[in-house]
Backbone as CSV, one residue per row, in Angstrom:
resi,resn,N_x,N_y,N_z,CA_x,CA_y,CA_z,C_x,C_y,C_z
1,UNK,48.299,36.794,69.371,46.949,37.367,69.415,46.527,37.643,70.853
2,UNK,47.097,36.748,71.755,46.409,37.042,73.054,47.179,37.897,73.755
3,UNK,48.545,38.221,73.547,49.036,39.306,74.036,48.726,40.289,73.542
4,UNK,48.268,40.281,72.090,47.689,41.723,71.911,46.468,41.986,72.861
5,UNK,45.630,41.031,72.717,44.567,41.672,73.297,44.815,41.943,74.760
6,UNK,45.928,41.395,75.161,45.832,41.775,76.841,46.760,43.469,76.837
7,UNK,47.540,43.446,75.674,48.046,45.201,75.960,47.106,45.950,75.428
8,UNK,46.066,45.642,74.430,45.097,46.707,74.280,44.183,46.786,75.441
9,UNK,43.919,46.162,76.076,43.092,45.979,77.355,43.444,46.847,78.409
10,UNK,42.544,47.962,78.648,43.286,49.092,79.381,42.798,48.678,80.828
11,UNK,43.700,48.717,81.877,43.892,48.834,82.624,42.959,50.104,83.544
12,UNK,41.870,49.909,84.550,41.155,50.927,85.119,42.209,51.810,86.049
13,UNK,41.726,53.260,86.216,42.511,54.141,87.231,43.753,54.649,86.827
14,UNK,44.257,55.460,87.336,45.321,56.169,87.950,46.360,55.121,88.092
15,UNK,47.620,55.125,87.092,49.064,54.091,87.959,48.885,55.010,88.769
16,UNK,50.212,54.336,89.486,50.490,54.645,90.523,51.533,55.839,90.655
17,UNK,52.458,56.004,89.738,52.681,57.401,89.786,51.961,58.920,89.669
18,UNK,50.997,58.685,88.699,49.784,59.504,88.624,49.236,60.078,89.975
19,UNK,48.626,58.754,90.571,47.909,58.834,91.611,48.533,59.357,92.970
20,UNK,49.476,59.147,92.742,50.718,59.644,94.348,50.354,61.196,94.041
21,UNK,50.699,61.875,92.577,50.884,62.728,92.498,49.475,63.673,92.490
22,UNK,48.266,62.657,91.987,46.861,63.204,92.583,46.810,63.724,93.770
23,UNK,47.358,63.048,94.870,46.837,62.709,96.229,48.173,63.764,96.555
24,UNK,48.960,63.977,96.108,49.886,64.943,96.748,49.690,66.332,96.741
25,UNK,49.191,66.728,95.526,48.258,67.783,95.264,47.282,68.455,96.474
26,UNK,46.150,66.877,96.799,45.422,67.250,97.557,45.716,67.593,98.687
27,UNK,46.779,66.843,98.982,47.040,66.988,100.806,47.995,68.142,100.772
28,UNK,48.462,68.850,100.071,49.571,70.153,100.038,48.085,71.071,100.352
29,UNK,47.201,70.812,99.284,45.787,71.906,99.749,45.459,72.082,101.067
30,UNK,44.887,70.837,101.679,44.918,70.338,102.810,45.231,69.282,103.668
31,UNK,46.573,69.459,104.477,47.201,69.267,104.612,46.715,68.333,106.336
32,UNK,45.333,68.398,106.830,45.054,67.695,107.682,43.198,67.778,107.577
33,UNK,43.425,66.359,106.656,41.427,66.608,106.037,41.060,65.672,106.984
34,UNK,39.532,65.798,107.418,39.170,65.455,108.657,37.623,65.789,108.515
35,UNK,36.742,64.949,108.768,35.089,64.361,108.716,35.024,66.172,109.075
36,UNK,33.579,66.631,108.463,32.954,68.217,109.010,32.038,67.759,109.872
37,UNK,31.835,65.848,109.685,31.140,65.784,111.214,31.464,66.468,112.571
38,UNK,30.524,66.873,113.594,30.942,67.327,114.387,29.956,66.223,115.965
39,UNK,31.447,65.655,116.622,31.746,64.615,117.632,32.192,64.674,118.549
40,UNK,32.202,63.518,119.802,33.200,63.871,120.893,34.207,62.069,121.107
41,UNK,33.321,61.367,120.524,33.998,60.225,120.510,33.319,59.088,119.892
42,UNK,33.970,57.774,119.746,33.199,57.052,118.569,31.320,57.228,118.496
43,UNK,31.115,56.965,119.882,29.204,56.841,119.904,28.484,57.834,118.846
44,UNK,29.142,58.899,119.193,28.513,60.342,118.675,28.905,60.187,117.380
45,UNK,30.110,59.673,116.864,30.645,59.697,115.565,29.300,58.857,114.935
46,UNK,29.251,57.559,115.939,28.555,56.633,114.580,27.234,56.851,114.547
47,UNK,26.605,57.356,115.444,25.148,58.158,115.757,25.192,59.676,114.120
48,UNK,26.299,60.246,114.273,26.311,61.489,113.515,26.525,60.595,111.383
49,UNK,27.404,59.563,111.537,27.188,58.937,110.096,26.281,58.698,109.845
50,UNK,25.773,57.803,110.939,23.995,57.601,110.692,23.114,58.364,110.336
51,UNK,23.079,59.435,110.805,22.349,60.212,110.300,22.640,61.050,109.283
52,UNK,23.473,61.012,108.878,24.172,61.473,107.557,23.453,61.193,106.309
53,UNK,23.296,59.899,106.101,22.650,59.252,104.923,21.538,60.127,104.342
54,UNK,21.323,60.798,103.196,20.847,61.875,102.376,20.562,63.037,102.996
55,UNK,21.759,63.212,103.718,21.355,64.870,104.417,22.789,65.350,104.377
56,UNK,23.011,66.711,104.509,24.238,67.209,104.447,25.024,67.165,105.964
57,UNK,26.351,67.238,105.874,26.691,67.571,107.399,26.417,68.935,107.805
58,UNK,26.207,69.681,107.333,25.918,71.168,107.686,24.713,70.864,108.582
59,UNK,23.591,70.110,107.979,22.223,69.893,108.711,22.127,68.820,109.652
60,UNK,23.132,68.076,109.679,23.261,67.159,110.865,24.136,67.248,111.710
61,UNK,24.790,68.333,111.495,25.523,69.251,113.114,24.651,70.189,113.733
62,UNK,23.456,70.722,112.666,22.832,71.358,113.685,21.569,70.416,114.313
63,UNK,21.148,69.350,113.950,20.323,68.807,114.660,21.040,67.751,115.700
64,UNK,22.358,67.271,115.952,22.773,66.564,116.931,23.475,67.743,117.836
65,UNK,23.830,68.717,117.497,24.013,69.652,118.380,23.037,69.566,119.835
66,UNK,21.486,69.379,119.656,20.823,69.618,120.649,20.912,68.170,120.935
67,UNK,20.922,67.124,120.063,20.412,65.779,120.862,21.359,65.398,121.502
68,UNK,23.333,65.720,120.894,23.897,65.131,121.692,23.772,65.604,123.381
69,UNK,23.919,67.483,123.225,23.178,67.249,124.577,22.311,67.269,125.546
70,UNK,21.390,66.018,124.808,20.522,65.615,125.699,20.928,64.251,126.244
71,UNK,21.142,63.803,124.879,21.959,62.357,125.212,23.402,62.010,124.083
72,UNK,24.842,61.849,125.325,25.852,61.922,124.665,26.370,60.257,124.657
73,UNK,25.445,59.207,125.424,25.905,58.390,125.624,24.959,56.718,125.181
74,UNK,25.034,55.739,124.721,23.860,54.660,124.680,22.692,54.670,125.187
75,UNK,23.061,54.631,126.600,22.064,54.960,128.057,21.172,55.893,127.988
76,UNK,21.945,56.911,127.487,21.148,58.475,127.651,20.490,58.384,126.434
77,UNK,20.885,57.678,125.277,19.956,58.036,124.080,18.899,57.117,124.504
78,UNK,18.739,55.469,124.852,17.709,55.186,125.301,16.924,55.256,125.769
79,UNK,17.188,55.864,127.021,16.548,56.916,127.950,15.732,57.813,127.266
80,UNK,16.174,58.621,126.618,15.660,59.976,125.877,14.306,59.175,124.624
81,UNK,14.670,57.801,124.275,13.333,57.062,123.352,13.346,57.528,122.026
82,UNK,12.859,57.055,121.466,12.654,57.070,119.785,11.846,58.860,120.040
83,UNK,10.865,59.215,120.427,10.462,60.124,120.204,11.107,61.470,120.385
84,UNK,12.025,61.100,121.839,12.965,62.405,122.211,14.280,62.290,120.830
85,UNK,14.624,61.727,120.158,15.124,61.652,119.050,14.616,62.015,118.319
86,UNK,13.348,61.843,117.882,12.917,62.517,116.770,12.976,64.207,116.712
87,UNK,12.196,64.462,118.166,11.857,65.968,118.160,13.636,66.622,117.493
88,UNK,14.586,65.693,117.670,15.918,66.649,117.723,16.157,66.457,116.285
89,UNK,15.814,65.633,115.274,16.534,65.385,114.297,15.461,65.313,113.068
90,UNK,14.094,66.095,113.298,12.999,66.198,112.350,13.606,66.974,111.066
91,UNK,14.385,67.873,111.316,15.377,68.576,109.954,15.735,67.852,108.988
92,UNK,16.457,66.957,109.525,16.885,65.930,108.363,16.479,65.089,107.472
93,UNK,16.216,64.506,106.539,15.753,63.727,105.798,15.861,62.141,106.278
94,UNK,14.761,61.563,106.190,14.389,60.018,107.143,14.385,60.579,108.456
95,UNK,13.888,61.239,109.016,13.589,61.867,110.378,13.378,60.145,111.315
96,UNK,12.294,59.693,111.059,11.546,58.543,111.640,12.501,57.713,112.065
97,UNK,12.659,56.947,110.266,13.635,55.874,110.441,14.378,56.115,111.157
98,UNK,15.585,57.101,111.330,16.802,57.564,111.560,16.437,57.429,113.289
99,UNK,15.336,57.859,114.010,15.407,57.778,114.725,15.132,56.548,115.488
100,UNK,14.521,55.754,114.830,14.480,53.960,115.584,15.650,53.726,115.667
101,UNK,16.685,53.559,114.329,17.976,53.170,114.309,18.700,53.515,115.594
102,UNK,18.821,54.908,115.244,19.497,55.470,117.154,19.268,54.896,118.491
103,UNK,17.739,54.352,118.075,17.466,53.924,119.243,17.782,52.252,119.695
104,UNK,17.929,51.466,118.343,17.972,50.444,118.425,19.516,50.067,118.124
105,UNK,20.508,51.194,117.667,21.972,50.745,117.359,22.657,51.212,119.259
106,UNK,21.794,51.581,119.919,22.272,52.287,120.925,22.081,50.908,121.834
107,UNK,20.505,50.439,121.875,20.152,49.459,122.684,21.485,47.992,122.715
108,UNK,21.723,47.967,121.321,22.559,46.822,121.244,23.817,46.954,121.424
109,UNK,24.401,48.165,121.145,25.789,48.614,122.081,25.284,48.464,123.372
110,UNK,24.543,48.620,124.139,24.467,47.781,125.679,23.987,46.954,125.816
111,UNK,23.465,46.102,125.107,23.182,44.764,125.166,23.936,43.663,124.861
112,UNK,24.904,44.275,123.728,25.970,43.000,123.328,26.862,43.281,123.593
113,UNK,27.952,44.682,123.353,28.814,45.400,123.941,29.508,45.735,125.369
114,UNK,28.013,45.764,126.404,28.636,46.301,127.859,28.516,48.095,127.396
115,UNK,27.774,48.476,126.954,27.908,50.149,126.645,28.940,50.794,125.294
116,UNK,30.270,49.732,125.474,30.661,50.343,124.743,30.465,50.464,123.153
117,UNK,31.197,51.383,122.131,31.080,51.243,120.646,32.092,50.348,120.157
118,UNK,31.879,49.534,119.340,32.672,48.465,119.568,33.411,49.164,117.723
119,UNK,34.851,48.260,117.771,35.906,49.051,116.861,36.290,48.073,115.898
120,UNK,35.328,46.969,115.015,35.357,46.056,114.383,34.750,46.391,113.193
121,UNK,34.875,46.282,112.512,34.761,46.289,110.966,32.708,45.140,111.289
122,UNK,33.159,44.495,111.435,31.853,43.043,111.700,31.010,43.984,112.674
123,UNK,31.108,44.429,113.743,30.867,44.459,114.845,29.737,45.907,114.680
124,UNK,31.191,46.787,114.081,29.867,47.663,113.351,28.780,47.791,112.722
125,UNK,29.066,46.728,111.784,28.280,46.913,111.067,26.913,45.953,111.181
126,UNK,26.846,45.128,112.390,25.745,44.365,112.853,24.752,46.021,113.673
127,UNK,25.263,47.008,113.880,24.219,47.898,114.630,23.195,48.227,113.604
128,UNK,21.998,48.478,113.853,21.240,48.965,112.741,21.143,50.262,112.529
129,UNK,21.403,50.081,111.135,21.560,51.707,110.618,22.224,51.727,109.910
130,UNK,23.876,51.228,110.554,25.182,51.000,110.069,25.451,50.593,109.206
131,UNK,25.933,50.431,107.914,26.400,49.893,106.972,27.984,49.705,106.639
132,UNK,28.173,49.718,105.381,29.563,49.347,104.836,30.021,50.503,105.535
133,UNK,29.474,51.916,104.170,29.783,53.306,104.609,29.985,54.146,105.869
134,UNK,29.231,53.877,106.923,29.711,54.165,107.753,30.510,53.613,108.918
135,UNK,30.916,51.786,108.860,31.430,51.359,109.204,32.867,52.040,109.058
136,UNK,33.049,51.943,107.651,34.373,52.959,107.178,34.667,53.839,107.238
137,UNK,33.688,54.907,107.818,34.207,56.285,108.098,34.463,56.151,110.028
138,UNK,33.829,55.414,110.330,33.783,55.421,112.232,35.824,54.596,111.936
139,UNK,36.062,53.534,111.372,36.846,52.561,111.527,38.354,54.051,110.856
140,UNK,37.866,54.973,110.085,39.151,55.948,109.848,39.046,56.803,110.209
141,UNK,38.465,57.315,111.253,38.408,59.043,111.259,38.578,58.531,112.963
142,UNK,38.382,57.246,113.507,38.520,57.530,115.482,39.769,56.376,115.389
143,UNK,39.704,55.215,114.562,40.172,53.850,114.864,41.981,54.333,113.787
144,UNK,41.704,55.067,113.155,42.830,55.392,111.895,43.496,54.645,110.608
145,UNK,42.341,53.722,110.362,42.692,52.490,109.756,42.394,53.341,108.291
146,UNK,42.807,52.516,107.222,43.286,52.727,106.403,41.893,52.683,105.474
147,UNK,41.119,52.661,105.637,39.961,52.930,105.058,39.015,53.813,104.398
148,UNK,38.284,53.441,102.742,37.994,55.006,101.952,36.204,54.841,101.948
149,UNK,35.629,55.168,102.296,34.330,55.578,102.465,34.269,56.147,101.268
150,UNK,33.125,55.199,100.498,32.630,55.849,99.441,30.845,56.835,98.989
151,UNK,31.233,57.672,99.575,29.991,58.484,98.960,29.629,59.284,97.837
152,UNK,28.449,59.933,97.665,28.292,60.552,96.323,29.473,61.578,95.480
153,UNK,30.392,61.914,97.049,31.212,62.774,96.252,32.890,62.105,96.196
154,UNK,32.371,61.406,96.893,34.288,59.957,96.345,33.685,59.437,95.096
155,UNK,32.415,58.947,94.668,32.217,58.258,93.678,31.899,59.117,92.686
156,UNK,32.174,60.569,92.366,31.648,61.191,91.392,32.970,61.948,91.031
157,UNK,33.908,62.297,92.106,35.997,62.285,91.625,36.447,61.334,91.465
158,UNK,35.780,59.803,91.782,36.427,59.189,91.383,36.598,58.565,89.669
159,UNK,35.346,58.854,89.562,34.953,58.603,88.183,35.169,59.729,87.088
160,UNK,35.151,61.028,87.391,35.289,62.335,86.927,36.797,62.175,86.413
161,UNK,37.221,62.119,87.480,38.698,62.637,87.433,39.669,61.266,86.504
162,UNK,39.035,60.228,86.741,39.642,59.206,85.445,40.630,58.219,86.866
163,UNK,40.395,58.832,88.030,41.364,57.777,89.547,41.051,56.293,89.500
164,UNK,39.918,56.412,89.416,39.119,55.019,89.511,37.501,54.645,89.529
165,UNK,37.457,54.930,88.037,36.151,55.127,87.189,35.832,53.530,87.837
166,UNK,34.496,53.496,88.164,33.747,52.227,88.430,32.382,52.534,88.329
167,UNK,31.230,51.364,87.893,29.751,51.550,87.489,29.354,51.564,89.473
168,UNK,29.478,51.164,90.711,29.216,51.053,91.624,29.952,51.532,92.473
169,UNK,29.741,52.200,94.062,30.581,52.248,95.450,31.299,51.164,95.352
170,UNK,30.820,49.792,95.435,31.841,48.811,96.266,32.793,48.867,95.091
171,UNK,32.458,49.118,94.012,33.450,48.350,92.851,34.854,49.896,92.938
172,UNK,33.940,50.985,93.204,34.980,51.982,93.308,35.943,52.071,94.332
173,UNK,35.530,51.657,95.121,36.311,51.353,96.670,37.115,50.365,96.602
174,UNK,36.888,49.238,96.404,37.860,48.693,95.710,39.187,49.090,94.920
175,UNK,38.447,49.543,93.586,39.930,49.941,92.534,40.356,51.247,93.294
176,UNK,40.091,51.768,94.057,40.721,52.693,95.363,41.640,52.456,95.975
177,UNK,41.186,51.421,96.469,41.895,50.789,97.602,43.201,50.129,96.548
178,UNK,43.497,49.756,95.545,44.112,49.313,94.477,45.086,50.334,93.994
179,UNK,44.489,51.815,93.627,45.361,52.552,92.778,45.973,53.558,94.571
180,UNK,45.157,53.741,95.128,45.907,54.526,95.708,47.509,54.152,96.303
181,UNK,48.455,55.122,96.660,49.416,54.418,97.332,49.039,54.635,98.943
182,UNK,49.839,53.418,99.593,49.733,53.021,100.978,49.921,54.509,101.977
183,UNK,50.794,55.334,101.414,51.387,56.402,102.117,49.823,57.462,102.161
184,UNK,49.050,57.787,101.345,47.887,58.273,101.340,46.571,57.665,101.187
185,UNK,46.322,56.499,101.853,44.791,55.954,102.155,44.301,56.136,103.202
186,UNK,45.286,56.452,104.343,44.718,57.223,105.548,43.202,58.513,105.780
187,UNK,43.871,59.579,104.283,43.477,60.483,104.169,42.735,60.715,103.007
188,UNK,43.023,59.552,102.008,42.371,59.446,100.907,40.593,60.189,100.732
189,UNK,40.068,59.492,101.651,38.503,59.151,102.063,38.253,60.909,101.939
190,UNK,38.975,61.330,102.963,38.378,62.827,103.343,38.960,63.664,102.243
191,UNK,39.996,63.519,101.641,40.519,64.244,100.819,39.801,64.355,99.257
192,UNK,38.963,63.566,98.886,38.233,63.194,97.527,37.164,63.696,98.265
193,UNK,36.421,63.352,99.095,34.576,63.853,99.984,35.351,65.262,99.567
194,UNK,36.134,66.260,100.081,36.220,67.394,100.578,36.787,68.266,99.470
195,UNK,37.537,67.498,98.417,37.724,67.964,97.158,36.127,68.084,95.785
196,UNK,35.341,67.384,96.217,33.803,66.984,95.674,33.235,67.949,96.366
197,UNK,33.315,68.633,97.282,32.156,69.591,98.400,32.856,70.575,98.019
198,UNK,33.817,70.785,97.747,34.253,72.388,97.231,34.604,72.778,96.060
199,UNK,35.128,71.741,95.532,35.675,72.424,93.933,35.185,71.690,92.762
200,UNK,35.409,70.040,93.124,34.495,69.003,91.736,33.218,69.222,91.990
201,UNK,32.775,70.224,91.734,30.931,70.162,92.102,30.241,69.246,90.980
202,UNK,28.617,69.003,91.246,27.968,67.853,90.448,27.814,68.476,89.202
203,UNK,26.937,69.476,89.348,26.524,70.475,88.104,27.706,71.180,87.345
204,UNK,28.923,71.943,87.796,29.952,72.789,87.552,30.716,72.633,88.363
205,UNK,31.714,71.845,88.129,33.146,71.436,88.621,34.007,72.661,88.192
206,UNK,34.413,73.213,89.691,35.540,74.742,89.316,36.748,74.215,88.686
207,UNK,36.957,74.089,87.895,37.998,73.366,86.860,39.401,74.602,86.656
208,UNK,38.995,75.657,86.589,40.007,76.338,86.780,40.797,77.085,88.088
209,UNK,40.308,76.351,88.987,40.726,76.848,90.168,41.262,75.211,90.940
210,UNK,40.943,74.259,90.042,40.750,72.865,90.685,42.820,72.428,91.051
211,UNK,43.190,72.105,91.542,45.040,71.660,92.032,45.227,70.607,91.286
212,UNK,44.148,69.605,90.718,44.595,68.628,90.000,44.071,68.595,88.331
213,UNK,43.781,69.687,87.978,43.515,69.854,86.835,44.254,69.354,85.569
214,UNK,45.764,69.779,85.781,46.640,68.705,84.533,45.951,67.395,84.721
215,UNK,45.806,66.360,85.532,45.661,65.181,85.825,44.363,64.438,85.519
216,UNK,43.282,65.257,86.040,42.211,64.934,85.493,41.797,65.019,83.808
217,UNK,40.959,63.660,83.902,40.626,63.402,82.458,39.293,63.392,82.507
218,UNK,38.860,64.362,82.767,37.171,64.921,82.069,37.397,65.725,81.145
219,UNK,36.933,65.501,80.117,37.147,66.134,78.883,36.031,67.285,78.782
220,UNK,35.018,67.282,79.527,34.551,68.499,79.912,34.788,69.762,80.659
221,UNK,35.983,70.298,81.052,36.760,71.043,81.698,35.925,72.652,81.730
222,UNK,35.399,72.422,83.211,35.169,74.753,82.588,36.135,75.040,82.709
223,UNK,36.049,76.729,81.950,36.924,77.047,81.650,37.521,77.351,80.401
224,UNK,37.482,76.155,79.806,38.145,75.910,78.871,37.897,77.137,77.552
């Protein structure tokens, strides 16, 4: 009886042959996926995640465009004050907040740091502002660690597509970090964000134009 119930007991995600072959798909598409943040080195990176949080990157390249140069560095953003931040980044959604954070994740990179952005998983994520999410995108896109940042559009292929259906981020990131293979978690992160921004859309997922279409198990398919 109890082995039955443990083989009827399905197993979440993508094996692992599946999933190689998900992720192989993607990276033949694109073949070097990479943040549409636009940076010059970690500061700016984790200044530009930050401000990410319910705004698009389209709209937060054009508002750090001017702030980075005003200020590209801790110093210089302090300098410049909560208000010279604001005037640059009123476009975006949490204008305010967003801009204390800057001012106060900047202060403590020179206060605890010595200036610099520090490249710790912990370390990050004590700046304010910072969280899991963008701890994980600063720690894979400058540091190259093996890490999947889960946002609205990792957690909506991930669940769509049948990879690694989970009720939460952390719980999806997780069975992520689980089904994917080692050879593609590098690229994982950007490759699901960037497959969600162009083809799994929220409303109408291009299903017939989509590279992993055999694979996916949404039984809602356009197209069809």
């Amino acid at each position: 009886m109890a082995q039955a119930k443990k083989r009827a007991k399905r197993i979440k995600g993508f094996p692992p042959e599946k999933a190689a072959e998900l992720y192989r798909r993607l990276a033949h598409e694109r073949p070097d996926p990479k943040t549409e943040l636009e940076y010059t080195d970690p500061f700016t990176l984790v200044v530009a995640v930050a401000l990410s949080a319910q705004a698009t990157d389209v709209s937060v390249n054009k508002a750090t465009k001017g702030l980075f140069r005003a200020a590209n560095t801790p110093a210089k953003m302090v300098k410049l004050g909560e208000q010279g931040v604001a005037e640059h980044i009123r476009t975006i959604g949490l204008w305010r907040n967003k801009a204390k954070n800057v001012i106060a994740l900047s202060q403590m990179i020179i206060d605890r740091f010595g200036g610099e952005t520090p490249r710790t998983r912990e370390d990050l994520e004590a700046l304010p502002g910072v969280g899991h999410k963008t701890a994980s995108v600063v720690l894979n896109e400058v540091y190259g660690e093996a890490t999947i940042a889960v946002d609205t559009h990792v957690f909506r292929v991930s669940n769509r597509t049948g990879l690694a259906p989970e009720t939460t981020p952390d719980k999806v990131e997780k069975l992520l970090l689980e089904v994917t293979p080692d050879k593609y978690k590098r690229g994982a992160h950007h490759w699901l964000i960037l497959h969600g921004r162009y083809t799994c859309l929220a409303r109408k997922p291009g299903c017939p134009e989509c590279v992993i279409r055999e694979l996916c198990e949404y039984q809602a398919k356009t197209g069809e």
